[in-house]
Backbone atoms as SQL, in Angstrom:
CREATE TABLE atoms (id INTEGER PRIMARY KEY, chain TEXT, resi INTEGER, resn TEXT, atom TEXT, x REAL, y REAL, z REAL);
INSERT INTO atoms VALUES
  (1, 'A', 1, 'UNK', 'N', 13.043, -95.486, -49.010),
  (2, 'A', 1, 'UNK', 'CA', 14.222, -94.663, -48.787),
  (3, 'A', 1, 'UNK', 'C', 13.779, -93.357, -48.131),
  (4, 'A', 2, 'UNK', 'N', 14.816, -92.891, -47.277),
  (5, 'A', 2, 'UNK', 'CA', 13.819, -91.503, -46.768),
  (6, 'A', 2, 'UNK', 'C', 14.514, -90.559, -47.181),
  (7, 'A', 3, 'UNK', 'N', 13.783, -89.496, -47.136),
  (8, 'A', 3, 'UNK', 'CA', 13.300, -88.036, -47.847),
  (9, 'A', 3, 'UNK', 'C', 15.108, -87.132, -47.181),
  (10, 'A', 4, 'UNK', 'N', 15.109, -87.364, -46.319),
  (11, 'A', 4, 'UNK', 'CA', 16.328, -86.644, -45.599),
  (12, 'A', 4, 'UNK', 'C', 17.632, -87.239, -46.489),
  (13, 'A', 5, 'UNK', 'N', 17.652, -88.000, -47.027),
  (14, 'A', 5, 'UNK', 'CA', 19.141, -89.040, -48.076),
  (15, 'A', 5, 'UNK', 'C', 18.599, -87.893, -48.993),
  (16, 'A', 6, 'UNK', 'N', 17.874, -87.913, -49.821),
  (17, 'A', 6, 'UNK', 'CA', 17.786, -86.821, -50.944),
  (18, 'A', 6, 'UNK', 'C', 17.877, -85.193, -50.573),
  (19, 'A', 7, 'UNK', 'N', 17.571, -85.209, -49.128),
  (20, 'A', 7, 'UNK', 'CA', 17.741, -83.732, -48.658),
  (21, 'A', 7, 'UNK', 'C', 19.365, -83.213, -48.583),
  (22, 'A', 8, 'UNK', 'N', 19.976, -84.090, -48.078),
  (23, 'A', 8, 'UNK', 'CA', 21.405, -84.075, -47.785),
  (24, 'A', 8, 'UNK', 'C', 22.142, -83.859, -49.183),
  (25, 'A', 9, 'UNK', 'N', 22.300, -84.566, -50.015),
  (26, 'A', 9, 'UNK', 'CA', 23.107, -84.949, -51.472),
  (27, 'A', 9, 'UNK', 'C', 22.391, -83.404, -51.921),
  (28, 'A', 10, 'UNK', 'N', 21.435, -82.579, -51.816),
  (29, 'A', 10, 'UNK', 'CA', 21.024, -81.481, -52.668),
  (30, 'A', 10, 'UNK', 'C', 21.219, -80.572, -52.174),
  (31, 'A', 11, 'UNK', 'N', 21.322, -80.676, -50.318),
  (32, 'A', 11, 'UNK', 'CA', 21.643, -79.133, -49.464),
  (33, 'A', 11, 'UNK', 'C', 23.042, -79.097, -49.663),
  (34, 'A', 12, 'UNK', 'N', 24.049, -79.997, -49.407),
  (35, 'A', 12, 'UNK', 'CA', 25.093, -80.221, -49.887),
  (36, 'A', 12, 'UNK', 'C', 25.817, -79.837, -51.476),
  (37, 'A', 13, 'UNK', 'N', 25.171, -79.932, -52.072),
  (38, 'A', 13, 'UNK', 'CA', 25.583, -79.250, -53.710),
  (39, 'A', 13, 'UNK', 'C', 25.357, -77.606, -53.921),
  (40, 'A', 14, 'UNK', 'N', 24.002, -77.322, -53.391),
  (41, 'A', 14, 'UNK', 'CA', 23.816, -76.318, -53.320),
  (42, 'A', 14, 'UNK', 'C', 24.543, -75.016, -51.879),
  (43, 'A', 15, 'UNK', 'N', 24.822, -75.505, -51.152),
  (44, 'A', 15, 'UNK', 'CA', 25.795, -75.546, -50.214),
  (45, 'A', 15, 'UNK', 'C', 27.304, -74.958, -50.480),
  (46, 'A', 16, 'UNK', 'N', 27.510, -75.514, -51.849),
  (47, 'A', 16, 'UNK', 'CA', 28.943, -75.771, -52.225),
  (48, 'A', 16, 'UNK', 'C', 28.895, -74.207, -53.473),
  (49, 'A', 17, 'UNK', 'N', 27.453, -74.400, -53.724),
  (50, 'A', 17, 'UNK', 'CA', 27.077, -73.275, -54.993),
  (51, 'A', 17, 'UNK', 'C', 27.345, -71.985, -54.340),
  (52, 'A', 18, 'UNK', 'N', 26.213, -72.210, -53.257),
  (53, 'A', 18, 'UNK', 'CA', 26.206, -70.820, -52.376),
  (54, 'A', 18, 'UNK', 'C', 27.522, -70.082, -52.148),
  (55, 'A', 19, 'UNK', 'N', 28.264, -71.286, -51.771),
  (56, 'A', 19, 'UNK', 'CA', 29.850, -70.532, -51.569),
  (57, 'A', 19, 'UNK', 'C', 30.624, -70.225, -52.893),
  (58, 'A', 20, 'UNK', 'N', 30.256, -70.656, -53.577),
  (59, 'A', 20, 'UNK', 'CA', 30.834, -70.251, -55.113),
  (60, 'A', 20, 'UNK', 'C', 30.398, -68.880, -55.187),
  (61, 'A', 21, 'UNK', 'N', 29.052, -68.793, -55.265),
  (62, 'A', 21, 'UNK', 'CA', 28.909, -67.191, -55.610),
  (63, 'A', 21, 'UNK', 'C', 29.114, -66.152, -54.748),
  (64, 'A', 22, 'UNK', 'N', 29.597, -66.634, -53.431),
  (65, 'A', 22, 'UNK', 'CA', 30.201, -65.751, -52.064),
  (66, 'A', 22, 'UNK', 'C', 31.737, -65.432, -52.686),
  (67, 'A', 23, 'UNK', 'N', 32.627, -66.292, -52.985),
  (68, 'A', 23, 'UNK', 'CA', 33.893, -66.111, -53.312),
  (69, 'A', 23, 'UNK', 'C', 33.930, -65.346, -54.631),
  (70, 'A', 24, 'UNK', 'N', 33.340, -65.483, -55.490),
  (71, 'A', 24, 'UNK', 'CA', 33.396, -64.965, -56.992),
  (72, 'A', 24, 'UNK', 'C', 33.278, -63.424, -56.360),
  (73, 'A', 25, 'UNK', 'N', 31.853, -63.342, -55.872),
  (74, 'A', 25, 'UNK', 'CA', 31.831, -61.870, -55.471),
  (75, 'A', 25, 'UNK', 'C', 33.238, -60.973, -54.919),
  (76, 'A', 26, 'UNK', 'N', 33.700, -61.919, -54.025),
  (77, 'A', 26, 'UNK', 'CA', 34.765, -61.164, -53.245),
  (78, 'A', 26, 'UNK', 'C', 35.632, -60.519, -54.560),
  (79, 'A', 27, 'UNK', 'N', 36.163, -62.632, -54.680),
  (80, 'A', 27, 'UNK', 'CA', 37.244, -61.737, -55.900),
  (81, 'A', 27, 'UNK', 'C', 37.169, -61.373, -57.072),
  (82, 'A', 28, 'UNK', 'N', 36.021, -60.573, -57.596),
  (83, 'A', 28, 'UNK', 'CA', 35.711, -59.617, -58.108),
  (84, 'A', 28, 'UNK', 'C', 35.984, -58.711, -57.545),
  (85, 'A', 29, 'UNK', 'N', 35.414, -58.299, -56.388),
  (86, 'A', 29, 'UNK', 'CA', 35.270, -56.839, -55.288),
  (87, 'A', 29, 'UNK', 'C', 33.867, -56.074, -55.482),
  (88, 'A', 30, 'UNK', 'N', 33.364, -57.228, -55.810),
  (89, 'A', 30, 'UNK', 'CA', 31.591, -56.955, -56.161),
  (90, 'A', 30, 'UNK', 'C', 31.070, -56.873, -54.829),
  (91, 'A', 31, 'UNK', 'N', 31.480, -57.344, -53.853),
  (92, 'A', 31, 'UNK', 'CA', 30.882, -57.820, -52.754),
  (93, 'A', 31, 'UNK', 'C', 30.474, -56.517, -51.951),
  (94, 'A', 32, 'UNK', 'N', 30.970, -55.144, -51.858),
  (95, 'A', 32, 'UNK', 'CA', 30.908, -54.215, -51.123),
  (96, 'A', 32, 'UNK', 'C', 29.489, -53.311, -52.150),
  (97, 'A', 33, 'UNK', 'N', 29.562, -53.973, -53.268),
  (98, 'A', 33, 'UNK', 'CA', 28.307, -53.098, -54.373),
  (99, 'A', 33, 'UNK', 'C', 27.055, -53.456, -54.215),
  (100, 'A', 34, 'UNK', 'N', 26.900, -54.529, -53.611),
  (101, 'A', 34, 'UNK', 'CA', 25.575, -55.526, -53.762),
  (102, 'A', 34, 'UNK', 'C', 25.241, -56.282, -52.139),
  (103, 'A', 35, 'UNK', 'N', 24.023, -56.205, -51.904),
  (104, 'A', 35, 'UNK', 'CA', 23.871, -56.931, -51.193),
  (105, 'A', 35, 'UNK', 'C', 23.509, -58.584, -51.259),
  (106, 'A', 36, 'UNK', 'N', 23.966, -59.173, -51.968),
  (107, 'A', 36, 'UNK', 'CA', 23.942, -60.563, -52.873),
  (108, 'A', 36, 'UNK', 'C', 24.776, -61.468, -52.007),
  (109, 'A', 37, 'UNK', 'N', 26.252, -61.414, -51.695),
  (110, 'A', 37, 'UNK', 'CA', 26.540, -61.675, -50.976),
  (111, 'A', 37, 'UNK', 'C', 26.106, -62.311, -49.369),
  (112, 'A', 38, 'UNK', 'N', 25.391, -61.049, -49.162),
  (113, 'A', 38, 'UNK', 'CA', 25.042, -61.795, -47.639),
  (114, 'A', 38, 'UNK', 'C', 23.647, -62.241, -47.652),
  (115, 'A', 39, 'UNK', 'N', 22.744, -62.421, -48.912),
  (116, 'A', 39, 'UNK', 'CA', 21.824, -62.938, -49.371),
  (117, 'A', 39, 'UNK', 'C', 22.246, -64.938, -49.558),
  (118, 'A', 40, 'UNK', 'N', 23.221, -64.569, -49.960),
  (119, 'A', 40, 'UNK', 'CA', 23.957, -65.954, -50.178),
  (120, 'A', 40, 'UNK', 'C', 23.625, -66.657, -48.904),
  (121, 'A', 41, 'UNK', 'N', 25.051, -66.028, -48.129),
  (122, 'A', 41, 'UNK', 'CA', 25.480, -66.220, -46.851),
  (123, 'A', 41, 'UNK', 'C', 24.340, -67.274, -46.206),
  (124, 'A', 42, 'UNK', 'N', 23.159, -66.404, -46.201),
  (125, 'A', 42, 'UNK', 'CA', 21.755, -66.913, -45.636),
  (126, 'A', 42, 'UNK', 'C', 21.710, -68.274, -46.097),
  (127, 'A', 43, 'UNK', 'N', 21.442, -68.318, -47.291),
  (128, 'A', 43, 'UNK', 'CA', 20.836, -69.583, -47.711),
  (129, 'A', 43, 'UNK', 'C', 22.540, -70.421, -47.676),
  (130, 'A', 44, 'UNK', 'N', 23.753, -69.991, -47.819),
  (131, 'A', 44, 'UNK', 'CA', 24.701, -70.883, -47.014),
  (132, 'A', 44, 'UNK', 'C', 24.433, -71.625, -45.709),
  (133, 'A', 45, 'UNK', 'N', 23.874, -70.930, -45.063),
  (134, 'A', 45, 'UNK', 'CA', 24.071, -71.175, -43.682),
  (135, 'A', 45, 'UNK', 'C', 22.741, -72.313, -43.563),
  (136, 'A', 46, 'UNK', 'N', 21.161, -71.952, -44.686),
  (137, 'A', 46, 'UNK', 'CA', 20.057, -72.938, -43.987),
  (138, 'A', 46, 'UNK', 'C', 21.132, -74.155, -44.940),
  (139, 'A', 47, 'UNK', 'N', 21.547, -74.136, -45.880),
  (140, 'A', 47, 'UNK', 'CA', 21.859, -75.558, -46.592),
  (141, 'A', 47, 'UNK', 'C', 23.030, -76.122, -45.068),
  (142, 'A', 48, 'UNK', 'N', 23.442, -75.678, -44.552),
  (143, 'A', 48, 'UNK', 'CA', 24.642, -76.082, -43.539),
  (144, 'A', 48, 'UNK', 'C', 23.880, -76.877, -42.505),
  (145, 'A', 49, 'UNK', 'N', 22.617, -76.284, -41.860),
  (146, 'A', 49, 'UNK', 'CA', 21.760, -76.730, -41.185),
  (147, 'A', 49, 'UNK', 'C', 20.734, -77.671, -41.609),
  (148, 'A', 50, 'UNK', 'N', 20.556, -77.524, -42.816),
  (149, 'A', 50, 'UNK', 'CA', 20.006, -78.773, -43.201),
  (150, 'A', 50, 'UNK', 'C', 20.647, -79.984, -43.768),
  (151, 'A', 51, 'UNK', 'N', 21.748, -79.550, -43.982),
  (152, 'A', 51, 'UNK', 'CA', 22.604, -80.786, -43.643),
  (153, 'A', 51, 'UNK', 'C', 22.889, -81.860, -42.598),
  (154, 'A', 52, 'UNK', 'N', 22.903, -80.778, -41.713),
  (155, 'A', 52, 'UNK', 'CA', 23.145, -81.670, -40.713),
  (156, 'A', 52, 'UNK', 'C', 22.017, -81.991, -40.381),
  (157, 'A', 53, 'UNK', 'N', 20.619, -81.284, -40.085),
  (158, 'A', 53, 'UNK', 'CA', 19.444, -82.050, -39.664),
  (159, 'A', 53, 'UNK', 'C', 18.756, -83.489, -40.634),
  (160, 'A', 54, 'UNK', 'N', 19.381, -83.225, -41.849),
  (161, 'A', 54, 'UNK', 'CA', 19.014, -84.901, -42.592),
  (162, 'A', 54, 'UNK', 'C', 20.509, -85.691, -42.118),
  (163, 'A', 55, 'UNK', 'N', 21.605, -85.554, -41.888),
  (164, 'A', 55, 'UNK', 'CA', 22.614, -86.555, -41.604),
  (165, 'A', 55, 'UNK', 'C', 21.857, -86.590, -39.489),
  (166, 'A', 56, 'UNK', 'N', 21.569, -86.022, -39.469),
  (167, 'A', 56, 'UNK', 'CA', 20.886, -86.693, -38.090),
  (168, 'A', 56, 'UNK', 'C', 20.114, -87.846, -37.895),
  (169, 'A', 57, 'UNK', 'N', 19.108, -87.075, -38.577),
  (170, 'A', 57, 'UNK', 'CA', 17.606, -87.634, -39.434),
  (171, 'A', 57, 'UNK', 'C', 18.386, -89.522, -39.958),
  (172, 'A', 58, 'UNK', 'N', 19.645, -89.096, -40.583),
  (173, 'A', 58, 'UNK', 'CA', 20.418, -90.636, -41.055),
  (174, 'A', 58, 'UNK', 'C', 20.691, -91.241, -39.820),
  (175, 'A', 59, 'UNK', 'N', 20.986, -90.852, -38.840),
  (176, 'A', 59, 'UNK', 'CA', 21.486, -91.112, -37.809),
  (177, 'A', 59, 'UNK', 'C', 20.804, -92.048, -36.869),
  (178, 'A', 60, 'UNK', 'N', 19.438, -91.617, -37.046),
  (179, 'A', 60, 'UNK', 'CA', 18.858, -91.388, -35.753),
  (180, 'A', 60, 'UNK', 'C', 18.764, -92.949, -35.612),
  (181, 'A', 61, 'UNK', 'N', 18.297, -93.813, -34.624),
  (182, 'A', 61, 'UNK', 'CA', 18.071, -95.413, -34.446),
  (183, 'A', 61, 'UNK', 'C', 16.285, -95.299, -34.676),
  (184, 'A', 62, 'UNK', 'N', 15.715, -94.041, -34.190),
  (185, 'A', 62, 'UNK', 'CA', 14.092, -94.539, -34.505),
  (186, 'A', 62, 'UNK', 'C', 13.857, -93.955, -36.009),
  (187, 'A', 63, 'UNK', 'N', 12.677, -93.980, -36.115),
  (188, 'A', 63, 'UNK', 'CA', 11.751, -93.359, -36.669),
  (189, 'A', 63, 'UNK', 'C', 11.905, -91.699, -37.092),
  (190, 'A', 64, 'UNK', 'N', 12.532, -90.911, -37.109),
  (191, 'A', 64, 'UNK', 'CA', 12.848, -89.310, -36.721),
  (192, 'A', 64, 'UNK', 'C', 11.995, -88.842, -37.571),
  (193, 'A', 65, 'UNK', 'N', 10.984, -88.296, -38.198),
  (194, 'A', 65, 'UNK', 'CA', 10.464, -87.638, -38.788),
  (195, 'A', 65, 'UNK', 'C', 10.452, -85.707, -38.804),
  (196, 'A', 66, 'UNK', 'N', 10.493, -85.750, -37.512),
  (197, 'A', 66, 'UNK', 'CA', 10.721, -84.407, -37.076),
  (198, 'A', 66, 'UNK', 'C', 11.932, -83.785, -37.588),
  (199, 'A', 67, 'UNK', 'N', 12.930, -84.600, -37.624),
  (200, 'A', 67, 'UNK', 'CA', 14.251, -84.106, -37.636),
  (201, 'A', 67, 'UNK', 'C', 14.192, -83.962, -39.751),
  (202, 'A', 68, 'UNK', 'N', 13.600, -84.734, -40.105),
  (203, 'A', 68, 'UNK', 'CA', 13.113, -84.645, -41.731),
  (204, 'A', 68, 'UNK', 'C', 12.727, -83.417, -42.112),
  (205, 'A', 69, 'UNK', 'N', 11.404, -83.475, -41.563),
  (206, 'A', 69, 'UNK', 'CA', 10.136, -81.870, -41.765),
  (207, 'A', 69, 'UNK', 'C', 10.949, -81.204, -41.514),
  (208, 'A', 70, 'UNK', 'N', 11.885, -80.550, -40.637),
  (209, 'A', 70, 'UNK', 'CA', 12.664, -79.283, -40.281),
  (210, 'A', 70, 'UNK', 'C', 13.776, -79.618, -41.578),
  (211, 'A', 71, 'UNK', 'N', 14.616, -80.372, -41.459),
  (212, 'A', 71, 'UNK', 'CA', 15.644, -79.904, -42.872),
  (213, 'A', 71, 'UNK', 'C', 15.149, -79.959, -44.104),
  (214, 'A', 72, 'UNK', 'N', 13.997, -80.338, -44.541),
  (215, 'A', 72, 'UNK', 'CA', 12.886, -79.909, -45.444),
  (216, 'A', 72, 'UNK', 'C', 12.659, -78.624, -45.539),
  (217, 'A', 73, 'UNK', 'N', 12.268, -78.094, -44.378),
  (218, 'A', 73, 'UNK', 'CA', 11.798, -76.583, -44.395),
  (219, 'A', 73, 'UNK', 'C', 12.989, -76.337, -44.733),
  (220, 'A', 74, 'UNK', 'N', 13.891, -75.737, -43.729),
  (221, 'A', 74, 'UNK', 'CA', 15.131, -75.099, -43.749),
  (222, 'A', 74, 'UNK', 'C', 15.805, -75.187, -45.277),
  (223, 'A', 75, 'UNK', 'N', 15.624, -76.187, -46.186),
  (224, 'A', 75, 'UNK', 'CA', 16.504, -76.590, -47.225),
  (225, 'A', 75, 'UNK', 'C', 15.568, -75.711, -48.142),
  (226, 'A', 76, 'UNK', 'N', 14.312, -75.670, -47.993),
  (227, 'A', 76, 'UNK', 'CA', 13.154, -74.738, -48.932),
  (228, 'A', 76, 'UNK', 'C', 13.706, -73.069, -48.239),
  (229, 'A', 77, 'UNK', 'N', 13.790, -72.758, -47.290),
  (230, 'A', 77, 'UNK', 'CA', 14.166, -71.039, -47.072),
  (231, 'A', 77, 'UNK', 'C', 15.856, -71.199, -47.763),
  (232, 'A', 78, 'UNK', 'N', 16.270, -71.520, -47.652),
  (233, 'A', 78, 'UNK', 'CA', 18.106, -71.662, -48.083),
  (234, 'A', 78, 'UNK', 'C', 17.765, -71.607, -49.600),
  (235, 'A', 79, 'UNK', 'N', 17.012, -72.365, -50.191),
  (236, 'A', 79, 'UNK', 'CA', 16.922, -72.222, -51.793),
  (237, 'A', 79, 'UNK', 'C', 16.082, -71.380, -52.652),
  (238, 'A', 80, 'UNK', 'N', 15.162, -70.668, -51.216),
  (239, 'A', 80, 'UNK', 'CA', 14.792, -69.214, -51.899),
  (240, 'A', 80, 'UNK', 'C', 15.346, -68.520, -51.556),
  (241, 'A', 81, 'UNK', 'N', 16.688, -68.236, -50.626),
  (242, 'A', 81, 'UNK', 'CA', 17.597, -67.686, -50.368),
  (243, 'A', 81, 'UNK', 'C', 18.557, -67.148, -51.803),
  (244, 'A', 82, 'UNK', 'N', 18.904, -69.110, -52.371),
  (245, 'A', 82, 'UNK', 'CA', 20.306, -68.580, -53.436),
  (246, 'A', 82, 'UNK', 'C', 19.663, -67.974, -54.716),
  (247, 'A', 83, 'UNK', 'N', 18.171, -68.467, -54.741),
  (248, 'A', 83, 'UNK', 'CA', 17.736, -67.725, -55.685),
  (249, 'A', 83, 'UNK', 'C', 17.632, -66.475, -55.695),
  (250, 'A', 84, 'UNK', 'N', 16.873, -65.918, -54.452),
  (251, 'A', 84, 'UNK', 'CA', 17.196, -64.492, -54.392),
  (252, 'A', 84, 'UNK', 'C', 18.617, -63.616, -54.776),
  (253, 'A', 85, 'UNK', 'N', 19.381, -64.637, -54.128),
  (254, 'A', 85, 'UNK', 'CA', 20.969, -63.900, -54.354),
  (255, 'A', 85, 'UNK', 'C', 21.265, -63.680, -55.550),
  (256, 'A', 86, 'UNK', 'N', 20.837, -65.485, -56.710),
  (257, 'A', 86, 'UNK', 'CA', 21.014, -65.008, -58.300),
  (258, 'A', 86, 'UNK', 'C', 19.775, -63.774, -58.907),
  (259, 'A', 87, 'UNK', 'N', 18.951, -63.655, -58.605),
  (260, 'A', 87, 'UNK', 'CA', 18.042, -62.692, -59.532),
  (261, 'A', 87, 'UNK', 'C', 18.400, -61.118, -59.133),
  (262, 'A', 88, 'UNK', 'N', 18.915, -61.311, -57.869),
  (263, 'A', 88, 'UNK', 'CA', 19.380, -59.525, -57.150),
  (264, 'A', 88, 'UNK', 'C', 21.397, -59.521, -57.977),
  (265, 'A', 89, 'UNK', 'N', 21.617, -60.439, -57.847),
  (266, 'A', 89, 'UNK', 'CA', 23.210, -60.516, -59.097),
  (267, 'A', 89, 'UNK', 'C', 22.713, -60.103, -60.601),
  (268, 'A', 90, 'UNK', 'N', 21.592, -60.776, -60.896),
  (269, 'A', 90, 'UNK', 'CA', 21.255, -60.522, -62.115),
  (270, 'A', 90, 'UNK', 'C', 20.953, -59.404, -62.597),
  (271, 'A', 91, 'UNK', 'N', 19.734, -58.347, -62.001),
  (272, 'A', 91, 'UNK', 'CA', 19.191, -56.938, -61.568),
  (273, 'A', 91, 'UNK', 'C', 20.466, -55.878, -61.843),
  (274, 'A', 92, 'UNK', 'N', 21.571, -56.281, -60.646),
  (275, 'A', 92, 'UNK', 'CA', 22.548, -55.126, -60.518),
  (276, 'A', 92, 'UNK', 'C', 23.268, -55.363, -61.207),
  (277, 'A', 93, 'UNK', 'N', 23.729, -56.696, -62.504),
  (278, 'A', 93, 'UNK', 'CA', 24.504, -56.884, -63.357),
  (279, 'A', 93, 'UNK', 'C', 23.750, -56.420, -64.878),
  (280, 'A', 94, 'UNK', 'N', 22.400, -56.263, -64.418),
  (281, 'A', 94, 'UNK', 'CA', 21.800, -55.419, -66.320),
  (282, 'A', 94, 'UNK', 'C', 22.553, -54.020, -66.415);
């Protein structure tokens, strides 16, 4: 089975997280206090891109490996992304 099927189903959940803690912020009105928010945003955006580079990766008719290794990476910066966003939420919420 390849590595990009498990990349997808997890950039995708986390994807869905990222935007959870984008909206909460708003409607709170936390969002203008913290830079957490557009910490999110970030790792929104690599899970978006690594989405699509493993549904490619599904796509592809050969072999794609390349198209794997990159939404691999990308899905690893996006998830030290939302982490960052939760431990800097956490910080300005003590």
């Amino acid at each position: 089975m390849p590595r990009s099927h498990h990349i997808l189903g997890a950039a995708s959940n986390l994807l869905g997280i990222a935007l959870l803690i984008i909206a909460g912020l708003h409607i709170s009105n936390r969002s203008a206090q913290t830079f957490t928010d557009e910490i999110a945003w970030g790792g929104a955006i690599c899970f978006a891109i690594s989405c699509f580079l493993s549904y490619m990766s599904l796509r592809s008719q050969r072999e794609e490996t390349r198209l794997e290794h990159l939404a691999d990476l990308v899905f690893l910066i996006g998830l030290a992304l939302l982490i960052a966003s939760v431990v800097v939420l956490g910080i300005i919420k003590a």
